[in-house]
DSSP file (Angstrom, degrees, kcal/mol; ACC not computed):
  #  RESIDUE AA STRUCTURE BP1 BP2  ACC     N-H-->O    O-->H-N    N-H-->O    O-->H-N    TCO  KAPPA ALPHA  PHI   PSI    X-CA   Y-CA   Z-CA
    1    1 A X     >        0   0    0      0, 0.0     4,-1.5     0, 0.0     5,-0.1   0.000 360.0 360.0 360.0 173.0  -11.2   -0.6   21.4
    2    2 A X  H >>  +     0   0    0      2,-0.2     4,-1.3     1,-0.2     3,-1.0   0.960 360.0  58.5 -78.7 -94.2   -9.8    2.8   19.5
    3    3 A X  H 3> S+     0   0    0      1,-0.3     4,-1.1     2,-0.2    -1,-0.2   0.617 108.1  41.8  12.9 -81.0   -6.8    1.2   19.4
    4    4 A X  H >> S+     0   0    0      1,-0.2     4,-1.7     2,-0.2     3,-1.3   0.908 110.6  54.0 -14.5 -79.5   -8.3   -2.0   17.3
    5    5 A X  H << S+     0   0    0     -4,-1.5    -2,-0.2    -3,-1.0    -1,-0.2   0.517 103.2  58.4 -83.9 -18.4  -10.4   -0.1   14.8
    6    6 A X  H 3X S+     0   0    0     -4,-1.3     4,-0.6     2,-0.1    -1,-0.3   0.493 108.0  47.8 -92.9   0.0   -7.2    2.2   13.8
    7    7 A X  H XX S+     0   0    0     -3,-1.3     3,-2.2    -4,-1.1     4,-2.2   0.886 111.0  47.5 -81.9 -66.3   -5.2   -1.0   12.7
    8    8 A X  H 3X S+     0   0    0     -4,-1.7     4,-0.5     1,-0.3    -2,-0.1   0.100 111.5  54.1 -82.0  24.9   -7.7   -2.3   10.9
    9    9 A X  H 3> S+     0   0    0     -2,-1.4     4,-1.0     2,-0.1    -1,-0.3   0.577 113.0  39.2 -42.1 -68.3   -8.1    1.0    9.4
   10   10 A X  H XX S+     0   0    0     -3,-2.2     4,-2.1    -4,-0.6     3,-1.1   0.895 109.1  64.3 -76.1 -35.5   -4.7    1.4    8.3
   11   11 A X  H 3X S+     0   0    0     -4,-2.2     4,-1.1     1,-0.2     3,-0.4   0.934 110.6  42.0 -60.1 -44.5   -4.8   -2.4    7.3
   12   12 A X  H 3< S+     0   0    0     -4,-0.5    -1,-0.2     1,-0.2    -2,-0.2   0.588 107.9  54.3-108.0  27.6   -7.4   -1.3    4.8
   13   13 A X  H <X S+     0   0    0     -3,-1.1     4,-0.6    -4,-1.0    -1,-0.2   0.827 109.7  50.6 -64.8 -34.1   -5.9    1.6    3.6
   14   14 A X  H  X S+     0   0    0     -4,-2.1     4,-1.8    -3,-0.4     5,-0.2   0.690 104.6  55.8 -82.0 -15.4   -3.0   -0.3    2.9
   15   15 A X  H  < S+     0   0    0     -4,-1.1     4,-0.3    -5,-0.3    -1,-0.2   0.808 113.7  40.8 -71.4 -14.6   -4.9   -3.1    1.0
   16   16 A X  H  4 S+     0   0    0      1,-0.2     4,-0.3     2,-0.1    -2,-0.2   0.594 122.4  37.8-107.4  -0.8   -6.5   -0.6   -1.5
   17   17 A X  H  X S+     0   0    0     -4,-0.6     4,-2.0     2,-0.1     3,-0.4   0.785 103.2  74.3-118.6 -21.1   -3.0    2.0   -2.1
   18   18 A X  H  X S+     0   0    0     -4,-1.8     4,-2.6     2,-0.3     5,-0.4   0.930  94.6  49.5 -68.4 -81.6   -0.4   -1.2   -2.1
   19   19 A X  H  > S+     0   0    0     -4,-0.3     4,-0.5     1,-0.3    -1,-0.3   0.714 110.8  53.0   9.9 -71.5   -1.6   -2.3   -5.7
   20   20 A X  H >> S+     0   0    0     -3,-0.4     3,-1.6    -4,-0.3     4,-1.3   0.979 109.8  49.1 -59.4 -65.4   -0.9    1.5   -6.6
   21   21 A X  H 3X S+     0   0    0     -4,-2.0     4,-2.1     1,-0.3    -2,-0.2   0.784 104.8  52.2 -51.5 -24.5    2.9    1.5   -5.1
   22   22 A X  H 3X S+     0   0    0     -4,-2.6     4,-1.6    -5,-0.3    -1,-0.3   0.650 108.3  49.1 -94.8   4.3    4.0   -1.1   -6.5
   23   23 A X  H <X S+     0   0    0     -3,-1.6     4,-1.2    -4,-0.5    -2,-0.2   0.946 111.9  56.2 -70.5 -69.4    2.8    0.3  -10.1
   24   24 A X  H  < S+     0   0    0     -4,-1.3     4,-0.3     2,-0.3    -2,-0.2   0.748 109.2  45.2 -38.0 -60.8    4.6    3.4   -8.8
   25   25 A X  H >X S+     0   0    0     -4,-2.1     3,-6.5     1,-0.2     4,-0.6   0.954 107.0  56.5 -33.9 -78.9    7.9    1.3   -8.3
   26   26 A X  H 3X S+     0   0    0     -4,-1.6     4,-0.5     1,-0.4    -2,-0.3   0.374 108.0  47.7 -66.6  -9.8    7.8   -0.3  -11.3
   27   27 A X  H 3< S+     0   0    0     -4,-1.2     4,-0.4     2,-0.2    -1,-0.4   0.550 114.2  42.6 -90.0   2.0    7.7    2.7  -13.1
   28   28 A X  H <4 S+     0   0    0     -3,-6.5    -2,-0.2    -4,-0.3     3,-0.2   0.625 109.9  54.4-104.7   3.3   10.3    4.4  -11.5
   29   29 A X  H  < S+     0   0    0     -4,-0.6    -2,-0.2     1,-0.2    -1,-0.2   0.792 108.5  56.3 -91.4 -13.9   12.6    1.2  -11.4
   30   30 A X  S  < S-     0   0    0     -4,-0.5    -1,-0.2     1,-0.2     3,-0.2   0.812 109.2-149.6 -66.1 -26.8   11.7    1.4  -15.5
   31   31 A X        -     0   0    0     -4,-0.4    -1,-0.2    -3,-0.2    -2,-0.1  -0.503  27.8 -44.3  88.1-155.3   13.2    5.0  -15.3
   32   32 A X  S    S+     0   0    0     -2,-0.2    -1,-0.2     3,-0.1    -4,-0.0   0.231 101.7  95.4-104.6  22.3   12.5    8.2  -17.3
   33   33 A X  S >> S-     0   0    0     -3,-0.2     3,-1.7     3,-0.0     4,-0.8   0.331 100.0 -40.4 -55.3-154.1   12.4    6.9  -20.5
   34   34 A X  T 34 S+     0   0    0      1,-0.2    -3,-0.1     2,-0.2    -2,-0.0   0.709 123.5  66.5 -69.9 -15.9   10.1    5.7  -22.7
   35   35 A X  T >4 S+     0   0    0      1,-0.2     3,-1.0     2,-0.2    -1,-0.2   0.634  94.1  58.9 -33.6 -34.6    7.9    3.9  -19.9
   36   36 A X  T <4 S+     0   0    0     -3,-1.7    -1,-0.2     1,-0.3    -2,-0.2   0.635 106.5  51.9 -91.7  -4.0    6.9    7.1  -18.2
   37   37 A X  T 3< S+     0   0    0     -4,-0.8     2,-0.4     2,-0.1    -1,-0.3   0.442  86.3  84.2-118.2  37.5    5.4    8.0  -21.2
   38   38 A X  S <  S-     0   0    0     -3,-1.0    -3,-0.0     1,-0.1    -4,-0.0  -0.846  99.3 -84.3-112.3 150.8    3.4    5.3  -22.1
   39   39 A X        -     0   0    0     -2,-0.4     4,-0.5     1,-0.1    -1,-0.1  -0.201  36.5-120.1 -44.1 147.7   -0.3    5.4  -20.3
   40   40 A X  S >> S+     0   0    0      2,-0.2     4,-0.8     3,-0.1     3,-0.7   0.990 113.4  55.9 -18.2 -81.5   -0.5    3.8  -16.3
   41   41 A X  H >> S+     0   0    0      1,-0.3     4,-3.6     2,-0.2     3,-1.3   0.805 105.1  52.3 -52.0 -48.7   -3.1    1.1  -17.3
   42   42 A X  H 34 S+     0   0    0      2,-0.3     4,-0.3     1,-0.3     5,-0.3   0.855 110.0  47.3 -58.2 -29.3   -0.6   -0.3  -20.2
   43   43 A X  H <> S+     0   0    0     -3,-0.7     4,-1.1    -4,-0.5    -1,-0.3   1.000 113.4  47.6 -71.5 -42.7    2.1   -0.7  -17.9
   44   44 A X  H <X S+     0   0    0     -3,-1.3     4,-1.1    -4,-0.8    -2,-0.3   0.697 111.4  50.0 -94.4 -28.8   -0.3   -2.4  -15.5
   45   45 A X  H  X S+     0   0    0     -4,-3.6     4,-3.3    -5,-0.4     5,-0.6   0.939 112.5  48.5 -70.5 -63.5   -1.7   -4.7  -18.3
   46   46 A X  H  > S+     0   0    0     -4,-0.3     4,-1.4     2,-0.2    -2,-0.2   0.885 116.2  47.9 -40.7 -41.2    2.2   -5.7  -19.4
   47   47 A X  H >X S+     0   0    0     -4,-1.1     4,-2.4    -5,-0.3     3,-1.4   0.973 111.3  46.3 -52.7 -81.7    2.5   -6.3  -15.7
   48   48 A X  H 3X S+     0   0    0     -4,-1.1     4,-1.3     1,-0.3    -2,-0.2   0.717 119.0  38.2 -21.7 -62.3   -0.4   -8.2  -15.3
   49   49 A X  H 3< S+     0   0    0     -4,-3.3    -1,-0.3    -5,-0.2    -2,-0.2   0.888 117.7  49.8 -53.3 -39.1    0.1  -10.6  -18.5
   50   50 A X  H << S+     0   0    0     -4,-1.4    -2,-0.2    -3,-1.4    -3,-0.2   0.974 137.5   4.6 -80.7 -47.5    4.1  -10.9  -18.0
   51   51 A X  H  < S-     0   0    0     -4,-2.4     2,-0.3     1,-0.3     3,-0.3   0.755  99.8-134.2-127.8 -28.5    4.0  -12.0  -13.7
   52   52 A X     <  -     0   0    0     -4,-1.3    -1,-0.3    -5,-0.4     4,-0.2  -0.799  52.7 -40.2 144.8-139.5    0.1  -12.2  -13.4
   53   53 A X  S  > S+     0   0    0     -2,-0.3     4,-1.6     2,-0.2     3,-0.3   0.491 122.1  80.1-105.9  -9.7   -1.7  -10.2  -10.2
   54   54 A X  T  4 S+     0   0    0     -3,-0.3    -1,-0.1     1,-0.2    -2,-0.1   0.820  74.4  69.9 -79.2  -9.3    0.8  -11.2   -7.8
   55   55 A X  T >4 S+     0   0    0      1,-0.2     3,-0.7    -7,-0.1    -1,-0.2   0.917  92.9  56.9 -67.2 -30.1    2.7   -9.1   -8.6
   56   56 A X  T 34 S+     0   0    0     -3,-0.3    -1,-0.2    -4,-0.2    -2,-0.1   0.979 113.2  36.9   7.3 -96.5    0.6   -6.5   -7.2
   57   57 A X  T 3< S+     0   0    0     -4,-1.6     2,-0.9     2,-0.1     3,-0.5  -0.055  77.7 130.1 -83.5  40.9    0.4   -7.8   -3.8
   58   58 A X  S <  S+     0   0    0     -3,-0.7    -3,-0.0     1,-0.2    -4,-0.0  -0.850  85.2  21.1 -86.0 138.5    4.2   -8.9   -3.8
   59   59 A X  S >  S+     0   0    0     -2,-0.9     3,-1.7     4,-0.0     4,-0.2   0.391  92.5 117.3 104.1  -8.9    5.2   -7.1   -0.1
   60   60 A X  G >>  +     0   0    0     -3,-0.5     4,-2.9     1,-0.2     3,-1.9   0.935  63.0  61.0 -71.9 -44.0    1.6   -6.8    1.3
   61   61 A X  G 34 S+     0   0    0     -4,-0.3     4,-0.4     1,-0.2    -1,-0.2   0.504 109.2  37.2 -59.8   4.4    2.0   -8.7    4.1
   62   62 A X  G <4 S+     0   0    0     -3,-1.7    -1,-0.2     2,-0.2    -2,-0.2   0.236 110.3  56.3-123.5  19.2    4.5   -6.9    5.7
   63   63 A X  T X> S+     0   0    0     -3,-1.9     3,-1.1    -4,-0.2     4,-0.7   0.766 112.8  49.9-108.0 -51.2    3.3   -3.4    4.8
   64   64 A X  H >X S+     0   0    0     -4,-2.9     3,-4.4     2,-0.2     4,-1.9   0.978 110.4  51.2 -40.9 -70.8   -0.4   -4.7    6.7
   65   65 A X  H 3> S+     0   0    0     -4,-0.4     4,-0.6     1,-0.3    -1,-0.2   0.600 113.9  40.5 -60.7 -10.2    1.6   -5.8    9.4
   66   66 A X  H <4 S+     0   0    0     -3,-1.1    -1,-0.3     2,-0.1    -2,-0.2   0.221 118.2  45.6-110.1  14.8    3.3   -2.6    9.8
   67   67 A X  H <X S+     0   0    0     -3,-4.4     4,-3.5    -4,-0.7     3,-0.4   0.698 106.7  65.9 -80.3 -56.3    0.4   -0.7    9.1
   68   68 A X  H  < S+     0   0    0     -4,-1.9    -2,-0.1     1,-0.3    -3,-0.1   0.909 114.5  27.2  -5.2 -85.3   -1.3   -3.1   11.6
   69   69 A X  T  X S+     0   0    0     -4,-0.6     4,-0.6    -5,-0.3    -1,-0.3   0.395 117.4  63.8 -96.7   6.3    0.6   -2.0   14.6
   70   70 A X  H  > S+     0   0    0     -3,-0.4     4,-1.6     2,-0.1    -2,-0.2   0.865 109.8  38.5 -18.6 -95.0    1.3    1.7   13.2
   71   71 A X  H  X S+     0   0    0     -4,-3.5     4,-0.8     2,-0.2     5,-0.3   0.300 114.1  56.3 -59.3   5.6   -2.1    2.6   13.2
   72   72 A X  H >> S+     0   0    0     -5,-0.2     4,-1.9     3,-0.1     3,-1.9   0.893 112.6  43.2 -74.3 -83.2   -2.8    0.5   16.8
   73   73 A X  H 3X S+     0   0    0     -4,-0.6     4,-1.7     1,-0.3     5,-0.3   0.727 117.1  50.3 -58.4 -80.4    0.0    2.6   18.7
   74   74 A X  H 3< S+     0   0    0     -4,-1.6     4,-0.4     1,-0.3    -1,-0.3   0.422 114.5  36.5 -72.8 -21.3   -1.3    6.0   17.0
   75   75 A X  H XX S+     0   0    0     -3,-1.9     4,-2.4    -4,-0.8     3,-1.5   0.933 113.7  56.3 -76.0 -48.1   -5.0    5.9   17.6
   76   76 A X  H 3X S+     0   0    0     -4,-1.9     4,-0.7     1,-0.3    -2,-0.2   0.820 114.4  35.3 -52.4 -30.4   -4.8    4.5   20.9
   77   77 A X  H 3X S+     0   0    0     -4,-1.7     4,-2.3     2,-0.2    -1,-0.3   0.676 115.4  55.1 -89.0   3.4   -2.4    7.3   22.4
   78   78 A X  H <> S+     0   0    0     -3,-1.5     4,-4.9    -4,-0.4     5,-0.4   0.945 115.8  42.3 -54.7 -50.8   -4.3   10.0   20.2
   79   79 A X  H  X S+     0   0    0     -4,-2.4     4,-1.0     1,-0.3    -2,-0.2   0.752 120.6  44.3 -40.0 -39.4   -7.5    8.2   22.4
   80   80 A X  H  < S+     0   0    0     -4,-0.7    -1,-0.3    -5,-0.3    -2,-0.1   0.873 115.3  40.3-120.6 -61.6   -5.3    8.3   25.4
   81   81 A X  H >< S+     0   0    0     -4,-2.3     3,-3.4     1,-0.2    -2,-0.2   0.987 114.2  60.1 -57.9 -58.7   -3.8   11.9   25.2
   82   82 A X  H 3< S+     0   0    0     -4,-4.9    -2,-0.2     1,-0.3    -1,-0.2   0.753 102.6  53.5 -14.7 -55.8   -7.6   13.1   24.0
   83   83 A X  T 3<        0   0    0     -4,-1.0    -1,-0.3    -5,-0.4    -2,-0.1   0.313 360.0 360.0 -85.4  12.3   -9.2   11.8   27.3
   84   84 A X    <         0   0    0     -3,-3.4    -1,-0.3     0, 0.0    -2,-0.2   0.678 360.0 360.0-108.5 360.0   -7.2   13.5   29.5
């Protein structure tokens, strides 16, 4: 169903931009110093060495699961309203 195929939709939108927010955090929880002016990738290699790749995905399972059933509810009444 429509319904179906737009959570797993948002579920893998959320698998491939999560990775990217939590970069995003960690630079703003670093502040405006000298962090934001060092390159992305370097921040994300220091991540990567210092807490490894879970640090990444720390929070993904509950950003799927509210993606999950986000994206259910909203294609299935787009489907719903659409067809009438």
């Amino acid at each position: 169903s429509v319904g179906v195929l737009g959570g797993l939709a948002g579920v893998s939108a959320s698998m491939v931009t999560h990775p990217l927010d939590s970069l995003k955090v960690r630079m703003y929880l670093y502040g405006e110093g000298q962090a934001n002016k060092r390159p992305r990738f370097i921040i994300a290699q220091e991540i990567l060495k210092a807490e490894g790749y879970r640090a990444f995905l720390s929070g993904m399972t509950a950003t799927c699961m509210r993606q999950s059933i986000f994206s259910s509810v909203r294609f299935a009444t787009h489907d719903h309203i659409e067809s009438q």
